[in-house]
N, C-alpha and C positions, 0 to 999 in steps of 0.2 A: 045600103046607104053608106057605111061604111067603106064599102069596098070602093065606091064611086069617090067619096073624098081622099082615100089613100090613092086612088089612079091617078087624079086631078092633080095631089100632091107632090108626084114621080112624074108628072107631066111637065108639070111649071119649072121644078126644080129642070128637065131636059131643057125648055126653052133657055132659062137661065145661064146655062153654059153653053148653048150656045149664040145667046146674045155676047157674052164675054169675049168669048172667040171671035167672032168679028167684029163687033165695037173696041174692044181691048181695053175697056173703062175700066174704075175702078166702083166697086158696087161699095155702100153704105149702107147699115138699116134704117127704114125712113122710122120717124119717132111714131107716130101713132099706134102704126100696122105692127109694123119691125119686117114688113118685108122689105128682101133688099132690093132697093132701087142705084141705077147708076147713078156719081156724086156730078152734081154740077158744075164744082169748078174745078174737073179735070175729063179731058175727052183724049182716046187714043195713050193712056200717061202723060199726056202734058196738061198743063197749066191754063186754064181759058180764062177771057178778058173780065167776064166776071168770076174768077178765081182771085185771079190780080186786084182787081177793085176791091175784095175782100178782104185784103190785107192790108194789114196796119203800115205805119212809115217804119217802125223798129223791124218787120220784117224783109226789107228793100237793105242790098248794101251802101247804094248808088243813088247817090236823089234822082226825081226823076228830070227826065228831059222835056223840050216843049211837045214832041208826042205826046208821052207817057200822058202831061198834065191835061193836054183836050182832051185823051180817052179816060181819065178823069180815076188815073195809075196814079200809088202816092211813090213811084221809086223804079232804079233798075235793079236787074239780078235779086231774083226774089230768096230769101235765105230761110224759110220755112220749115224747110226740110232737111235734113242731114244730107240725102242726096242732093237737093238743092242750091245748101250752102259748098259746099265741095265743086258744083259747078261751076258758082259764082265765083269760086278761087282760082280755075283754073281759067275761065274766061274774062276777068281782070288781070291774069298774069298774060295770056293772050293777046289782050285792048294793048297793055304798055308794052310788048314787044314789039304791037304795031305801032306803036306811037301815039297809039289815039288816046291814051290816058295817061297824070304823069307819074310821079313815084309817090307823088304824095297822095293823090287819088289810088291808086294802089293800098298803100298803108292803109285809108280808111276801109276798105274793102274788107283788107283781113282783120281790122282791128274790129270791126262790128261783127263780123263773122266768128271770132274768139270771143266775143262777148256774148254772141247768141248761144253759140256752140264751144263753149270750151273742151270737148274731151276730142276734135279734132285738131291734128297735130298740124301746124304750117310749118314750113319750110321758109329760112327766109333766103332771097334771091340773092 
């Protein structure tokens, strides 16, 4: 009996990696079980639309646009993450090279982003 649930054990845990390996998700323990299940609002490492719904407005640098608001997003450039917010820095300083954003849309960007994340350093332009 024993033996059969330590097998079952070494077994699940082999599925496990390699669901990981080809999903590329990031796994969570679910509360109940505590086994780990992939997290919903992130497929492949990126961020999915009910990921985005889950976030708050203080998490967004960028309010959102008339997209964003039908798919019922409270913002752009999501700043949740440390990696995230560094995105978001780098893809606002992007938007106003292309012109598509202006220097003052800019400023808010990194100014919500030093407010989330103060121990990352900005650079100013």
């Amino acid at each position: 009996m024993e033996r059969d649930a330590s097998r079952n054990a070494k077994l699940a845990a082999e599925v496990d990696a390699l669901l990981v390996q080809h999903r590329g998700g990031r796994r969570i323990r679910q509360a109940p079980t505590g086994r780990l299940v992939f997290a919903a609002h992130e497929r492949d490492h990126h961020i999915t639309t009910a990921g985005r719904r889950a976030l708050t407005r203080d998490q967004f640098a960028r309010p959102p646009g008339p997209t964003e608001r039908r798919r019922g997003i409270l913002g752009r450039l999501p700043i949740d993450t440390l990696a995230r917010a560094r995105n978001a820095l780098q893809r606002a300083s992007e938007m106003r090279r292309l012109g598509h954003i202006t220097a003052k849309e800019l400023d808010l960007v990194r100014r919500s982003v030093r407010r989330t994340w103060p121990a990352i350093k900005i650079r100013a332009a």
